[in-house]
VEXDREN-675482 format. One record per residue: residue number from 1; chain; x, y, z of N, C-alpha, C, O, CB in turn. Coordinates in Angstrom, 3 decimals. Glycine has a CB too. Layout:
BEGIN
<rec k="NUM" c="A" n_east="X" n_north="Y" n_up="Z" ca_east="X" ca_north="Y" ca_up="Z" c_east="X" c_north="Y" c_up="Z" o_east="X" o_north="Y" o_up="Z" cb_east="X" cb_north="Y" cb_up="Z"/>
...
//
This chain:
BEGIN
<rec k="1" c="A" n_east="154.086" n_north="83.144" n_up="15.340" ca_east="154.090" ca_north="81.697" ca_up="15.407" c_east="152.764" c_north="81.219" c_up="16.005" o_east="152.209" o_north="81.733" o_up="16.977" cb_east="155.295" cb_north="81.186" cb_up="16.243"/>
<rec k="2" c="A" n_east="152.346" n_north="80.218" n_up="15.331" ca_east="151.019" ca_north="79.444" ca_up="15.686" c_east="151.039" c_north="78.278" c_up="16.430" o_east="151.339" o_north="77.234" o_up="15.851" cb_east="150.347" cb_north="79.056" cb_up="14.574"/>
<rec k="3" c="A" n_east="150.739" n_north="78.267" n_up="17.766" ca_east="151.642" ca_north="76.605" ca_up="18.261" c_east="149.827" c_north="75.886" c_up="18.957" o_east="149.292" o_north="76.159" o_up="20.032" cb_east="153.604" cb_north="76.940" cb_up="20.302"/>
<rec k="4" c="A" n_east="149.412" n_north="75.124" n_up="18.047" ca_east="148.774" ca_north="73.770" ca_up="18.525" c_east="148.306" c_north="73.149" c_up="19.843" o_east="148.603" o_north="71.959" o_up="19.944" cb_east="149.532" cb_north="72.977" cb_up="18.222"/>
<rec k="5" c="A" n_east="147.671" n_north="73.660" n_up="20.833" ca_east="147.762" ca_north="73.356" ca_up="22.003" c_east="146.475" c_north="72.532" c_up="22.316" o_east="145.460" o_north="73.228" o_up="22.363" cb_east="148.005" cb_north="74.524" cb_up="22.771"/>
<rec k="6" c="A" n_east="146.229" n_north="70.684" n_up="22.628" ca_east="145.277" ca_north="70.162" ca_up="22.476" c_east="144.513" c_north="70.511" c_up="23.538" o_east="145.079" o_north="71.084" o_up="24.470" cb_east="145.442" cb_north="69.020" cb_up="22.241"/>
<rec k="7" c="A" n_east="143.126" n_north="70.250" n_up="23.616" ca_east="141.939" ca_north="70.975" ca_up="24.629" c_east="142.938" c_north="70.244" c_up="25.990" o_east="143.712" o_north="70.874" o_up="26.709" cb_east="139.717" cb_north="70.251" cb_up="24.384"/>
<rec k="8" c="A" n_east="142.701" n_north="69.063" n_up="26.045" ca_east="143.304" ca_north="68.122" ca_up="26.986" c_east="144.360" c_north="68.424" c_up="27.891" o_east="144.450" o_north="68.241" o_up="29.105" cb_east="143.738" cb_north="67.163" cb_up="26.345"/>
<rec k="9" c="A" n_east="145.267" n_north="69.004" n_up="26.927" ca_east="146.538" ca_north="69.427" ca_up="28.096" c_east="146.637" c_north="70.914" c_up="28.633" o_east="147.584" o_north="71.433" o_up="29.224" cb_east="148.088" cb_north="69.194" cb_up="27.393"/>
<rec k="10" c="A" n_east="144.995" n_north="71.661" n_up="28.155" ca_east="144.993" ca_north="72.871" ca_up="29.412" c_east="144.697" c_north="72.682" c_up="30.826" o_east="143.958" o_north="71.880" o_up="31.398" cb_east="144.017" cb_north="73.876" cb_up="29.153"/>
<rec k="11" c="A" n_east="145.491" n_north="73.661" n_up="31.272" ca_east="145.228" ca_north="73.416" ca_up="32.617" c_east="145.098" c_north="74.476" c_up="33.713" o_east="145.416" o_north="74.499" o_up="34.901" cb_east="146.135" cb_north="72.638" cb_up="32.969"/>
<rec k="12" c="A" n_east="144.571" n_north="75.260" n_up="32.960" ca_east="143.993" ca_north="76.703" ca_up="33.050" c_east="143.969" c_north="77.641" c_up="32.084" o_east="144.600" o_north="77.486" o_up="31.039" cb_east="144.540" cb_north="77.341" cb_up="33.920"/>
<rec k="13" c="A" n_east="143.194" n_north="78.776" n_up="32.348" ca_east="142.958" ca_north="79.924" ca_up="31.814" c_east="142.800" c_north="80.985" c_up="32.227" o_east="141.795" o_north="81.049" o_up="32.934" cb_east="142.303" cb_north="79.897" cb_up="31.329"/>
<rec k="14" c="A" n_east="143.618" n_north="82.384" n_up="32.069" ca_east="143.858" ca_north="83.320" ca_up="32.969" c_east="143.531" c_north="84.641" c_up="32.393" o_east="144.472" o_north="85.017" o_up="31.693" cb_east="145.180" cb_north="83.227" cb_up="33.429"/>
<rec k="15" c="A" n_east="142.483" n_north="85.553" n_up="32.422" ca_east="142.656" ca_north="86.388" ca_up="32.137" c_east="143.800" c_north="87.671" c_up="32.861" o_east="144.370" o_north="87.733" o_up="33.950" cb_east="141.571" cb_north="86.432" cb_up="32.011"/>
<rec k="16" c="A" n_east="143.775" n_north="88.544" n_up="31.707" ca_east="144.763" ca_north="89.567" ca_up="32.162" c_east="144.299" c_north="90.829" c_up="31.261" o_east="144.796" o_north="90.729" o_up="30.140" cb_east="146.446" cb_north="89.069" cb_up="31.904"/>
<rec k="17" c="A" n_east="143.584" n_north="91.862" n_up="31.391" ca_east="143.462" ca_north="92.260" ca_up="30.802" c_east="142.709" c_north="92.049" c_up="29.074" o_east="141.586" o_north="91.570" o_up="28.914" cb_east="144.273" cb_north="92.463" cb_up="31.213"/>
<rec k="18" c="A" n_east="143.397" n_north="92.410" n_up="28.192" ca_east="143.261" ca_north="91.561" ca_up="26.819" c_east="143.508" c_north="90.490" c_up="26.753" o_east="142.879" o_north="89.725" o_up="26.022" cb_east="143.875" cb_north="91.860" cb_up="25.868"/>
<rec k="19" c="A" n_east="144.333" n_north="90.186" n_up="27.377" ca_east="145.292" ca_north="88.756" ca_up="27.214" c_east="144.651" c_north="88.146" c_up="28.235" o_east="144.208" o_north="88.595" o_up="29.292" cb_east="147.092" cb_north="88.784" cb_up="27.444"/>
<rec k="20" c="A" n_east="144.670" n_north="86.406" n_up="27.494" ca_east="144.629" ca_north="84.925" ca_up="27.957" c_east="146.000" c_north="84.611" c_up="28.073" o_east="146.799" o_north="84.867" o_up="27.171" cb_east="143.880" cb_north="83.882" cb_up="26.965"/>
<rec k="21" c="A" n_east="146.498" n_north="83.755" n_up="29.751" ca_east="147.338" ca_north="83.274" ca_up="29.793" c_east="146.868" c_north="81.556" c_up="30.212" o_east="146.093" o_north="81.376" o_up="31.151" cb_east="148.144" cb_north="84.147" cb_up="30.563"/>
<rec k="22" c="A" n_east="147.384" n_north="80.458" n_up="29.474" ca_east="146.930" ca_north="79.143" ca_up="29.330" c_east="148.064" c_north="78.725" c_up="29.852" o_east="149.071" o_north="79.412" o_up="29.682" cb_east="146.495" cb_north="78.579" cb_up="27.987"/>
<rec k="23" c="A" n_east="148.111" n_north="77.804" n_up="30.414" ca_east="148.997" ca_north="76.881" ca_up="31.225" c_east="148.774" c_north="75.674" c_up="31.122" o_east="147.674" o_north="75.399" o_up="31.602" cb_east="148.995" cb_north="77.062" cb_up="32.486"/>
<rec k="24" c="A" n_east="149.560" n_north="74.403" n_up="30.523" ca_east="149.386" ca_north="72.920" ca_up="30.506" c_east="149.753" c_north="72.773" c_up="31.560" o_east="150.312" o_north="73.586" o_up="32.298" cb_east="150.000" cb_north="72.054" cb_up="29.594"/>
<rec k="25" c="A" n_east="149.289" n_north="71.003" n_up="31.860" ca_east="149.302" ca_north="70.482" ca_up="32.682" c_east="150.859" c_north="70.294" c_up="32.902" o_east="151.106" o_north="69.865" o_up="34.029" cb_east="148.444" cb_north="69.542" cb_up="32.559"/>
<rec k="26" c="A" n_east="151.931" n_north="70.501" n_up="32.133" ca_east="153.280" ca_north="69.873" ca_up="31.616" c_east="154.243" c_north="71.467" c_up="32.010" o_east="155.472" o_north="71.546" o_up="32.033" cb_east="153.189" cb_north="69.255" cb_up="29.503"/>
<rec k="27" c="A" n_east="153.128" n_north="72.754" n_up="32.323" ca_east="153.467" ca_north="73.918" ca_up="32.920" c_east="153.792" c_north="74.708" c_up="31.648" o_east="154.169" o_north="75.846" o_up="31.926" cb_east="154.622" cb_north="73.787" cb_up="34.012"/>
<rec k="28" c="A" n_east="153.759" n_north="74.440" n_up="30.303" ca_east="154.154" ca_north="75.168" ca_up="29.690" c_east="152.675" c_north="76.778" c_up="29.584" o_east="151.502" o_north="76.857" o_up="29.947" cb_east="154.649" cb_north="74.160" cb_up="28.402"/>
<rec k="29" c="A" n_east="153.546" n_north="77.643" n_up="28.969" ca_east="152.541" ca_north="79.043" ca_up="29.270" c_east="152.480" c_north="79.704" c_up="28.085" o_east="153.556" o_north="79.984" o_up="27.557" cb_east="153.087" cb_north="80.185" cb_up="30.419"/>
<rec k="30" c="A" n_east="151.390" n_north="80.043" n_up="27.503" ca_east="150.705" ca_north="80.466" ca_up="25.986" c_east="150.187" c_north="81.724" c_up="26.170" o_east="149.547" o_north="81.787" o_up="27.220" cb_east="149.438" cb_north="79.494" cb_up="25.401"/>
<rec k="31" c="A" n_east="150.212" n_north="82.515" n_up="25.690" ca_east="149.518" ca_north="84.248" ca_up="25.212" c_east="148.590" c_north="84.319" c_up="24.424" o_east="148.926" o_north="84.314" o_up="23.240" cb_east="150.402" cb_north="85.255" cb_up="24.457"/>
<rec k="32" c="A" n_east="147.337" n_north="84.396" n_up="24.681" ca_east="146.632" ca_north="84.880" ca_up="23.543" c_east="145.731" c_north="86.146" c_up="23.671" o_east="145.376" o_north="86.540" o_up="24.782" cb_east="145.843" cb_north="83.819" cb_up="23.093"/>
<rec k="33" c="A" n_east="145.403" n_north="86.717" n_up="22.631" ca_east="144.347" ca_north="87.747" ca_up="22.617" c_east="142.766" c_north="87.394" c_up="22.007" o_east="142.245" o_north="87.646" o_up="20.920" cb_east="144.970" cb_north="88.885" cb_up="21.773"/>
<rec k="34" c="A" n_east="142.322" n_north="86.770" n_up="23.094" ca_east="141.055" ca_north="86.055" ca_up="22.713" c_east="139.685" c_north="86.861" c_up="23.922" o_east="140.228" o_north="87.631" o_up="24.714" cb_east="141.401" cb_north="84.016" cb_up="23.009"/>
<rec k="35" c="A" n_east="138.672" n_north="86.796" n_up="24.046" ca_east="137.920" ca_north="86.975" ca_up="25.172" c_east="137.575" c_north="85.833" c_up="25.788" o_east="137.202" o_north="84.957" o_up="25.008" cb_east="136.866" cb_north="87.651" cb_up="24.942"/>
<rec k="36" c="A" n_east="137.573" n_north="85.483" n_up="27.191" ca_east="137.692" ca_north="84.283" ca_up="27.921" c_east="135.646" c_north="84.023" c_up="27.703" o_east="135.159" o_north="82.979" o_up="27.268" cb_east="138.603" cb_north="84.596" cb_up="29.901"/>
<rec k="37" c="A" n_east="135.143" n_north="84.778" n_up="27.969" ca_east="133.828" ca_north="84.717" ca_up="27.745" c_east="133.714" c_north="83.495" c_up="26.542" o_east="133.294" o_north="82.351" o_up="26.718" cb_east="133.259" cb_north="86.250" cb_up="27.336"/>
<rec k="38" c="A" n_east="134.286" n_north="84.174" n_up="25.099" ca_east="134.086" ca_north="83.547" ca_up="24.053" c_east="134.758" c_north="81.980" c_up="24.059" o_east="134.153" o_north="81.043" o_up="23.539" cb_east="134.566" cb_north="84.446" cb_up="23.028"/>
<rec k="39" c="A" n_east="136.332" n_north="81.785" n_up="24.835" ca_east="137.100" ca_north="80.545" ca_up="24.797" c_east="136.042" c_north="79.759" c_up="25.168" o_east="135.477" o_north="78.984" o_up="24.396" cb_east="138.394" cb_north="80.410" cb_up="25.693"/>
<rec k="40" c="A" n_east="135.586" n_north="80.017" n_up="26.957" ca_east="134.369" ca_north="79.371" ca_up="27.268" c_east="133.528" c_north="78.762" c_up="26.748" o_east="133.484" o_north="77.568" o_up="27.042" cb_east="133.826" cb_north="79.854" cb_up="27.612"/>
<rec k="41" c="A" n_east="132.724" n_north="79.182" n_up="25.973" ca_east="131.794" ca_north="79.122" ca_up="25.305" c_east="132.084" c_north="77.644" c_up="24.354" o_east="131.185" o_north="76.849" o_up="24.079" cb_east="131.650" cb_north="80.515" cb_up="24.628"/>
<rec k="42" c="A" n_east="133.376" n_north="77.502" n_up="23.980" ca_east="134.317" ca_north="76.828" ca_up="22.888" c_east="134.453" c_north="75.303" c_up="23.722" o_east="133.900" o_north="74.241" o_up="23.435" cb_east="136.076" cb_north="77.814" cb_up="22.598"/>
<rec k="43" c="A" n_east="135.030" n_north="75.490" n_up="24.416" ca_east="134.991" ca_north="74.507" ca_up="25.661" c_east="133.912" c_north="73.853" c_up="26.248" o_east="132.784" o_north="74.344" o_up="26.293" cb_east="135.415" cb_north="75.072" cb_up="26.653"/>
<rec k="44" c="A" n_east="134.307" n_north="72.418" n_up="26.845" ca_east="133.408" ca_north="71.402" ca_up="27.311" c_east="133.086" c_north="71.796" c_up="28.341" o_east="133.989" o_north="71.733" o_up="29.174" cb_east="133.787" cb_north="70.159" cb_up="27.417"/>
<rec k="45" c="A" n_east="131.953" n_north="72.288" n_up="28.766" ca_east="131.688" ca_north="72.535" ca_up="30.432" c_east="131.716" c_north="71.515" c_up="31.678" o_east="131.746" o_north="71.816" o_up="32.872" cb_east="130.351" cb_north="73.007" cb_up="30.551"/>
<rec k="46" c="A" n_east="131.699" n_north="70.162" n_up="31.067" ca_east="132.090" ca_north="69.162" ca_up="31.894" c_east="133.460" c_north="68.735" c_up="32.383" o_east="133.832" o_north="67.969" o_up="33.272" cb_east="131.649" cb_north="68.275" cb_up="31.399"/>
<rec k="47" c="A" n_east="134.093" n_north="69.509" n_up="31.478" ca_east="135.537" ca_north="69.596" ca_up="31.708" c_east="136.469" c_north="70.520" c_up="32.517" o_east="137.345" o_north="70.185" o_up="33.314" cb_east="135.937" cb_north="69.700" cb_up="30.672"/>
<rec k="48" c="A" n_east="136.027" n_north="71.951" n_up="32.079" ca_east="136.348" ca_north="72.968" ca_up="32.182" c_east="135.108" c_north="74.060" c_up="33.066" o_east="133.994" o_north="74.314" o_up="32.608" cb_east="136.741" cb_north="73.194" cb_up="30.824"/>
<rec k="49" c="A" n_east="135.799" n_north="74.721" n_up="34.761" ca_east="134.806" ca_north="75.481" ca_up="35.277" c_east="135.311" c_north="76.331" c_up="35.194" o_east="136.416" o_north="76.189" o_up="34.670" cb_east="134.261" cb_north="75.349" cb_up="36.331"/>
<rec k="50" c="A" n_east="134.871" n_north="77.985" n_up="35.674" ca_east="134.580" ca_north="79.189" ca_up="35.461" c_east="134.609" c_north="78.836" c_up="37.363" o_east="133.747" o_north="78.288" o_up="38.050" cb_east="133.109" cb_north="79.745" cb_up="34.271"/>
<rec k="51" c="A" n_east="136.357" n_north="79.577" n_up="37.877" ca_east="136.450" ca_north="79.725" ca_up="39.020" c_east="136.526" c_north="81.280" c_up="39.750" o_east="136.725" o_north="81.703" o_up="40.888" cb_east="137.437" cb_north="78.957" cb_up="39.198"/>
<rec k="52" c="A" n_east="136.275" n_north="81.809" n_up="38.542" ca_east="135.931" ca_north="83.604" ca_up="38.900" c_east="135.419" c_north="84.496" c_up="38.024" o_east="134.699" o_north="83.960" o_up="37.182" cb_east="137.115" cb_north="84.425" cb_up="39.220"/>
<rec k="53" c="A" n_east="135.525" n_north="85.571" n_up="37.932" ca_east="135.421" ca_north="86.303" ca_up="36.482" c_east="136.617" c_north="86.049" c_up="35.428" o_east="136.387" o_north="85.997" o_up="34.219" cb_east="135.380" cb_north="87.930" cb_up="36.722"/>
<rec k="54" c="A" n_east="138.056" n_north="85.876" n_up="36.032" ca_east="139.067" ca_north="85.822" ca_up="34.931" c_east="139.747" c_north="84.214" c_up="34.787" o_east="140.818" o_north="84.014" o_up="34.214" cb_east="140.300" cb_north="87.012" cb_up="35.310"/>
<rec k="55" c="A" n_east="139.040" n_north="83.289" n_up="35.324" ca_east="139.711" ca_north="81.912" ca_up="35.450" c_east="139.168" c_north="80.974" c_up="35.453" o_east="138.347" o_north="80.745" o_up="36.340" cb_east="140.320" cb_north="81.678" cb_up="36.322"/>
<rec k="56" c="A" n_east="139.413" n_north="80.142" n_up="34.521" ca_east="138.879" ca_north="79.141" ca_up="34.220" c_east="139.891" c_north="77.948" c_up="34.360" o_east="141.010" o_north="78.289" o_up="33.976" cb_east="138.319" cb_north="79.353" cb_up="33.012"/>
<rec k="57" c="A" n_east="139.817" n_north="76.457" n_up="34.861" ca_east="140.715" ca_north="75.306" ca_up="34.865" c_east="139.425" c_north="74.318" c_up="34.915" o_east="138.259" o_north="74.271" o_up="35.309" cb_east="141.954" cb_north="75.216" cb_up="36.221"/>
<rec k="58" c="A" n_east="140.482" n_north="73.520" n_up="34.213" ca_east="140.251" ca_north="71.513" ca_up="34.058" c_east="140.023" c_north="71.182" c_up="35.195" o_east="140.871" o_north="71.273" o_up="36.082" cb_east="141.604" cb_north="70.379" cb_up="33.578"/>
<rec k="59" c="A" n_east="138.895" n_north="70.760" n_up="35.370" ca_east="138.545" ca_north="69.837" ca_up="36.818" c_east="139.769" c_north="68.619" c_up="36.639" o_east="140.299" o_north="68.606" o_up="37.750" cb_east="136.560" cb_north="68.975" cb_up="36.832"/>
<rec k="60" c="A" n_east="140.150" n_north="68.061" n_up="36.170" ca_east="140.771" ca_north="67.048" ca_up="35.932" c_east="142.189" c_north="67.221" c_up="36.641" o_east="142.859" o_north="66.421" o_up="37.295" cb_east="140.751" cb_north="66.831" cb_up="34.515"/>
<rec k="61" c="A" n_east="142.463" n_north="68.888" n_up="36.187" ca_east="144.094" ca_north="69.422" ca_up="37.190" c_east="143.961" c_north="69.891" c_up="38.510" o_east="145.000" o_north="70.279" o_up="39.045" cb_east="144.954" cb_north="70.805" cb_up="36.558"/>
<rec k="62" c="A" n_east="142.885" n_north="69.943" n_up="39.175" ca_east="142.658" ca_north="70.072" ca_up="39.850" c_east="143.413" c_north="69.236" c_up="41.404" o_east="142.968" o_north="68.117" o_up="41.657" cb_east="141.674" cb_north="70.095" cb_up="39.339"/>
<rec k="63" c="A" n_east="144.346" n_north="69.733" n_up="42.217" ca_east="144.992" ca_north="68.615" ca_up="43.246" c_east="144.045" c_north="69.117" c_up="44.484" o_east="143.903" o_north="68.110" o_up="45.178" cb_east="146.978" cb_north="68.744" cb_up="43.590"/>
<rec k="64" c="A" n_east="143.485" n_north="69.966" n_up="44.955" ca_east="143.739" ca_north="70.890" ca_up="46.101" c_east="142.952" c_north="72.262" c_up="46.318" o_east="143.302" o_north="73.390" o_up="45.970" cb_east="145.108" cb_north="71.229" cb_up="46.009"/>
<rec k="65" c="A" n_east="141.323" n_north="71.698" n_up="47.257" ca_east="140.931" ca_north="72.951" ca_up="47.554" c_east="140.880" c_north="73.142" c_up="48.903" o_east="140.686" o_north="72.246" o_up="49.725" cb_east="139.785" cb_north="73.262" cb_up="47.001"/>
<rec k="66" c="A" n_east="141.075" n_north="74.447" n_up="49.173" ca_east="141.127" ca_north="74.767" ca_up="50.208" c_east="140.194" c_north="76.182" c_up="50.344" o_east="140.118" o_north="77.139" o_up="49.575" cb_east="142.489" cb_north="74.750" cb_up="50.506"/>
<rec k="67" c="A" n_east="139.429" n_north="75.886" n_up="51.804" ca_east="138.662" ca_north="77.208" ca_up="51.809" c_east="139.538" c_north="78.400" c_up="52.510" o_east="140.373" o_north="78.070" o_up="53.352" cb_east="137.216" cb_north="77.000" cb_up="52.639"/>
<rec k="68" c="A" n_east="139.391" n_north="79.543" n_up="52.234" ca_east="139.625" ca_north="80.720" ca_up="52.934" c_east="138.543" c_north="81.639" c_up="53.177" o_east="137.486" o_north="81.589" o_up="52.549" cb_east="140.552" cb_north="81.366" cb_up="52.333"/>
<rec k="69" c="A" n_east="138.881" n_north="82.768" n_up="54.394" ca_east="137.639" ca_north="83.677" ca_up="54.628" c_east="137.301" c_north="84.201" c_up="53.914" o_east="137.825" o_north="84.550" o_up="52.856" cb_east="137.565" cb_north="84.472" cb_up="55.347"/>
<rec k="70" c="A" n_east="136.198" n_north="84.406" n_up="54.390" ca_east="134.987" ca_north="84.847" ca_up="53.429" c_east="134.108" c_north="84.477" c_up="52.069" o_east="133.523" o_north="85.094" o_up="51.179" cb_east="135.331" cb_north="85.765" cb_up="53.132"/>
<rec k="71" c="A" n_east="134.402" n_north="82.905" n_up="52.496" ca_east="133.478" ca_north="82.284" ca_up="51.484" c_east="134.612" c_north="82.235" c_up="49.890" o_east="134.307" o_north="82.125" o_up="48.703" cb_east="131.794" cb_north="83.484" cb_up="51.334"/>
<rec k="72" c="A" n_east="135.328" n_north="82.309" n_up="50.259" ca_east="136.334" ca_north="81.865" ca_up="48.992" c_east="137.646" c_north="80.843" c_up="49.215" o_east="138.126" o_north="80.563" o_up="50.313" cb_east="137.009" cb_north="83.265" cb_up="48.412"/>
<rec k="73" c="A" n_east="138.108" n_north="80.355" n_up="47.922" ca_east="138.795" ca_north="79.098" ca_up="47.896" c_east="140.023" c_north="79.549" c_up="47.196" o_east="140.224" o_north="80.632" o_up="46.645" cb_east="138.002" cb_north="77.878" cb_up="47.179"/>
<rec k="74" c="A" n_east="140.781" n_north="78.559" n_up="47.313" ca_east="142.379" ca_north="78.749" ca_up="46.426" c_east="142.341" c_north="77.352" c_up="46.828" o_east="142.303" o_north="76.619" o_up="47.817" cb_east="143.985" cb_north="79.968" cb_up="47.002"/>
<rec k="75" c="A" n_east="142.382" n_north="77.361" n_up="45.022" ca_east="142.217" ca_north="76.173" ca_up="43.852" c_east="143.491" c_north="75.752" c_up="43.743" o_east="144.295" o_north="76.637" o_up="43.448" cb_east="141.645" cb_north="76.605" cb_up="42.323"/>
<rec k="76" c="A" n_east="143.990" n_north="74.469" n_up="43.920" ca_east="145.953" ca_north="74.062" ca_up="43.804" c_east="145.208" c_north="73.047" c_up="42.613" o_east="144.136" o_north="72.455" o_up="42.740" cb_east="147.257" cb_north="72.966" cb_up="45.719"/>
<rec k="77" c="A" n_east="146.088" n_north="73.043" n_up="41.468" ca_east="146.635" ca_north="72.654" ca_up="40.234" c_east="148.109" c_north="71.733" c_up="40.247" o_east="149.233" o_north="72.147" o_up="40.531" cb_east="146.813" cb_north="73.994" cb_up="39.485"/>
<rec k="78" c="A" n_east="147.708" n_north="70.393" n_up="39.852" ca_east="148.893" ca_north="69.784" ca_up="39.812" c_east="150.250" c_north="70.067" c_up="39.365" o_east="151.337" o_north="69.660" o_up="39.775" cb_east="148.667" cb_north="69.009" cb_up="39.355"/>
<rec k="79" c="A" n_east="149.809" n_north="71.148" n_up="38.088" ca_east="151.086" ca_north="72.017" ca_up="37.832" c_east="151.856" c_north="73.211" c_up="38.444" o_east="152.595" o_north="74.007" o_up="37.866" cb_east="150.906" cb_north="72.436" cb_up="36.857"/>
<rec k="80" c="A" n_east="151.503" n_north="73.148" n_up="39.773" ca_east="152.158" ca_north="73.832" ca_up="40.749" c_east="150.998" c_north="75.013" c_up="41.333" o_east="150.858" o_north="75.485" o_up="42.461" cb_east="153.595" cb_north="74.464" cb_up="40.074"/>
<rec k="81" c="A" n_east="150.002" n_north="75.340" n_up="39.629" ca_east="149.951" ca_north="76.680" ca_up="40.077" c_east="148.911" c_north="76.456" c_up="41.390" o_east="148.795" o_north="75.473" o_up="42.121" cb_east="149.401" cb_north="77.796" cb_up="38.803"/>
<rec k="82" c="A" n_east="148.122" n_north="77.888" n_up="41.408" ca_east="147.390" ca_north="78.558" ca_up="42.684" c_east="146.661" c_north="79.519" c_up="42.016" o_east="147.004" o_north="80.564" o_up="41.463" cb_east="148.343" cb_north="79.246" cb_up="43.894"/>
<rec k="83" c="A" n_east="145.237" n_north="78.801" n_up="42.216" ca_east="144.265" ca_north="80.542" ca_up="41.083" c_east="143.022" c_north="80.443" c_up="42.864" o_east="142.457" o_north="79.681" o_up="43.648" cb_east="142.645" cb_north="79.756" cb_up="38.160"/>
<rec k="84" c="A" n_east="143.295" n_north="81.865" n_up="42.520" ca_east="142.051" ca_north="82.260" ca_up="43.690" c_east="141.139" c_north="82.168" c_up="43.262" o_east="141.000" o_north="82.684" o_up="42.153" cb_east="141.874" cb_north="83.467" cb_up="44.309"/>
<rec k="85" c="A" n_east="139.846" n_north="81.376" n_up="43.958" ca_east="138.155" ca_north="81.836" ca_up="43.734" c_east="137.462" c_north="82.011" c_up="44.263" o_east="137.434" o_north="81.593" o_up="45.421" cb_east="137.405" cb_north="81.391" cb_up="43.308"/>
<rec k="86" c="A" n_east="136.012" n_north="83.085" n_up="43.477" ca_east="135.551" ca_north="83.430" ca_up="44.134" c_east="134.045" c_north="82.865" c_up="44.327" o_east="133.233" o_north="83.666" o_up="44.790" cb_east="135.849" cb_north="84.456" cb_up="43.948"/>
<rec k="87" c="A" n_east="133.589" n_north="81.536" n_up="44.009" ca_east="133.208" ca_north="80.359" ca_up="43.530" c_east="133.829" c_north="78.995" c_up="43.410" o_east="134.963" o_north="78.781" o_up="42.980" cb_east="132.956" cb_north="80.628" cb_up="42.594"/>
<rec k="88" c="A" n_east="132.950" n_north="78.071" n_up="43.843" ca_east="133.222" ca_north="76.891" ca_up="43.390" c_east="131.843" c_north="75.631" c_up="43.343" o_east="131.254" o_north="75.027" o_up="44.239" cb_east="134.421" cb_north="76.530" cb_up="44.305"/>
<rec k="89" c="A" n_east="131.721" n_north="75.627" n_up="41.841" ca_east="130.596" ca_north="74.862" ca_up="41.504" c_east="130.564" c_north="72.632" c_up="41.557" o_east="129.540" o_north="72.022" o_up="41.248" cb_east="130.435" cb_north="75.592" cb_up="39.837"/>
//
């Protein structure tokens, strides 16, 4: 099955291995076998940052940063989630 997911309502991007796991803003969760390098690339950079090697989110979902030691952050997402980084531009 092929399901339609507009740029707009991502609200992250997760690598895992092979697999991309995408998350809307609405929490729903998508599988793909893509390289995040390449999604990137696909994507608006004004939209979308590069918060580690495997994660990428919508500035836009963005609720909540908080620093932790050693120079890294955990990023809160209006859709509940929590992506660690190891960066923040």
């Amino acid at each position: 099955e092929i399901v339609l997911v507009p740029v707009a309502e991502i609200a992250s991007i997760v690598a895992d291995g092979e697999l991309l796991h995408i998350a809307t803003g609405a929490g729903k969760k998508f599988r793909i076998n893509y390289r995040l390098k390449d999604l990137e690339s696909r994507l608006d950079p004004n939209r979308f940052v590069r918060l580690s090697r495997g994660a990428l989110v919508n500035l836009e979902t963005i609720s909540r940063i908080s620093p932790l030691p050693g120079g890294t952050y955990l990023v809160a997402l209006k859709n509940g989630q929590e992506i660690a980084s190891s960066r923040f531009q």
